[in-house]
C-alpha positions as CSV (number, residue, x, y, z in Angstrom):
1,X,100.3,75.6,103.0
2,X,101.8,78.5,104.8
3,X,103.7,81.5,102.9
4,X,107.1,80.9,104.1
5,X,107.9,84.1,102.5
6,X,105.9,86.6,104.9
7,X,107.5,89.3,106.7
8,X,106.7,89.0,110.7
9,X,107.9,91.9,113.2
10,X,107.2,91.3,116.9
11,X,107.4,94.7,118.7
12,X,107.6,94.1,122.7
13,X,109.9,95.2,125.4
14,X,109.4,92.0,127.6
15,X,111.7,89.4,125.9
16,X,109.7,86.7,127.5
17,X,106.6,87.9,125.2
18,X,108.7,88.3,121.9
19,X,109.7,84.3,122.2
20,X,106.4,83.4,123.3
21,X,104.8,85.3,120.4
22,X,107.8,84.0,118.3
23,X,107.3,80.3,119.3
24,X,103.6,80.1,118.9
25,X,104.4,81.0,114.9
26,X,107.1,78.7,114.2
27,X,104.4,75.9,115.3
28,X,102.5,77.7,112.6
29,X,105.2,77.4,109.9
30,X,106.4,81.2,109.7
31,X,109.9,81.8,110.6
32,X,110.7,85.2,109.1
33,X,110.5,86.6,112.1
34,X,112.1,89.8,113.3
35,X,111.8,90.6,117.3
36,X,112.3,93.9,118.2
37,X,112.4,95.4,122.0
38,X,112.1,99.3,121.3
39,X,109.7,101.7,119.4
40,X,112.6,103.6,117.9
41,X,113.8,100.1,116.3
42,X,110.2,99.9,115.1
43,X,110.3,103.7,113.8
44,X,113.1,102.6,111.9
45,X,112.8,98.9,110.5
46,X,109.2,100.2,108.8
47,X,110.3,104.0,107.2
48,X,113.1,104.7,104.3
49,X,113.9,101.8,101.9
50,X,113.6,98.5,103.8
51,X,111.6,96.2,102.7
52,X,107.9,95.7,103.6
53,X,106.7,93.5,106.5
54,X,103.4,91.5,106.2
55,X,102.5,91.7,109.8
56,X,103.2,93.6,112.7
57,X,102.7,92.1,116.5
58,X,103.4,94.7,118.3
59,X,102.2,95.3,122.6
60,X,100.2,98.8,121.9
61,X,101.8,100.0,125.2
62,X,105.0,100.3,123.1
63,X,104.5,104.1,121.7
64,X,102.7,105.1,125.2
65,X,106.0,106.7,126.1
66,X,105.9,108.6,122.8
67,X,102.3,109.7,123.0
68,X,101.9,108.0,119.1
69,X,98.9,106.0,118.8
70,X,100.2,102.6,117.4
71,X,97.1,102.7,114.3
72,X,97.8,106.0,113.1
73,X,101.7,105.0,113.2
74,X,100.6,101.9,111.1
75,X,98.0,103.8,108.7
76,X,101.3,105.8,107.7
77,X,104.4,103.6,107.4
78,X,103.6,102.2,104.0
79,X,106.2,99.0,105.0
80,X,103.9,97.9,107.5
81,X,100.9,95.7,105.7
82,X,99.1,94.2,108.3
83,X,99.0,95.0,112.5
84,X,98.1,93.0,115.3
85,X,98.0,95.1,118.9
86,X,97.8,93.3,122.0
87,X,97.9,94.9,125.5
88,X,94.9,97.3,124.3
89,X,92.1,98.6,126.5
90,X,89.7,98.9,123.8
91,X,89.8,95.3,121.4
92,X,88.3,95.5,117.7
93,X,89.1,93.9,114.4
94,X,88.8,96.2,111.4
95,X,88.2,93.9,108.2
96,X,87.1,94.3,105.1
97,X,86.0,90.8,104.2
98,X,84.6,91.8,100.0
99,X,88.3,93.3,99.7
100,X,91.6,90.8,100.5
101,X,93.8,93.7,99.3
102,X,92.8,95.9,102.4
103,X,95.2,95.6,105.6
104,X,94.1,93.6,108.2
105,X,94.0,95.5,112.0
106,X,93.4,93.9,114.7
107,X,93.6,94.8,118.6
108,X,93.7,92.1,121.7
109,X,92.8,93.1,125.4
110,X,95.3,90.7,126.5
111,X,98.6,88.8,124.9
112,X,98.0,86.9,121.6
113,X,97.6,83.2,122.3
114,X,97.8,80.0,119.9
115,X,94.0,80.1,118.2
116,X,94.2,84.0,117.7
117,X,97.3,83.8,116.0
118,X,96.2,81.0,114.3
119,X,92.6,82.9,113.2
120,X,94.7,85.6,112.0
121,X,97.3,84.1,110.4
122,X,94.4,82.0,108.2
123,X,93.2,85.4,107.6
124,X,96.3,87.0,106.6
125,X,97.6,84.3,104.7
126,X,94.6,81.8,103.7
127,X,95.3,78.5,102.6
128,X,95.1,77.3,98.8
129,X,91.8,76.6,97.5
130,X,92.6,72.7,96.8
131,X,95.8,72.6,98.9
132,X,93.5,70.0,101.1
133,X,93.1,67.6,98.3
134,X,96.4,66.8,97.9
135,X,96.2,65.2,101.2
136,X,93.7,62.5,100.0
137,X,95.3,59.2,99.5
138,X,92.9,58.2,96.9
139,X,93.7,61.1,94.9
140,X,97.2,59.4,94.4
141,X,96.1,56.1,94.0
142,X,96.8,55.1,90.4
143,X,93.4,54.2,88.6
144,X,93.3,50.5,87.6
145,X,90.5,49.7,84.8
């Protein structure tokens, strides 16, 4: 079951990207979604008293113009809990696995698709250890002696 409650910013200039991006997690049940178009928006939805976002989508191409590298921006905006960049030359995933507390920072070569989202999203927000069983008819079945 998904945590209806997360946080998503999607940072992209193309508005054709943001309601792709957008679209792909509404078919995975998130839809606190907030697209933005501009770094400076980004600058300032994540610094001053806002509240935290879970996850950042953001095309690392964004702060080019600005000569910021979009990690190190993330590493110090304490609103900003977990990143996804897409649009990067140089792709990597920086886990810590023994830790769930650690943010999550990922980086695409190319735009984020259906099954990364999905892997991340899994990641980022894992299912309920027996949120499966529920879906057993059996389990529902009343038990006749």
């Amino acid at each position: 079951m998904t945590n209806k409650a997360l946080r998503i910013l999607i940072a992209d200039e193309r508005h054709e990207q943001l309601l792709h991006i957008e679209k792909l997690l509404n078919r995975l049940d998130y839809y606190r979604i907030a697209p933005i178009r501009t770094f400076d928006e980004l600058a300032l939805l994540t610094s001053g008293p806002q509240p935290s976002f879970d996850l950042l989508i953001a095309n690392k191409a964004l702060a080019l113009p600005y000569g910021i590298d979009m990690r190190q921006f993330c590493r110090a905006r304490p609103h900003i809990c977990h990143a996804l960049f897409y649009d990067s030359p140089e792709p990597s995933l920086e886990l810590m696995l023994h830790s769930p507390e650690q943010p999550v920072r990922a980086c695409l070569a190319g735009t984020p698709d259906a099954s990364s989202l999905s892997l991340l999203m899994s990641i980022i927000d894992p299912p309920a250890q027996w949120a499966s069983l529920t879906a057993l008819p059996w389990l529902r079945a009343p038990v006749r002696a």
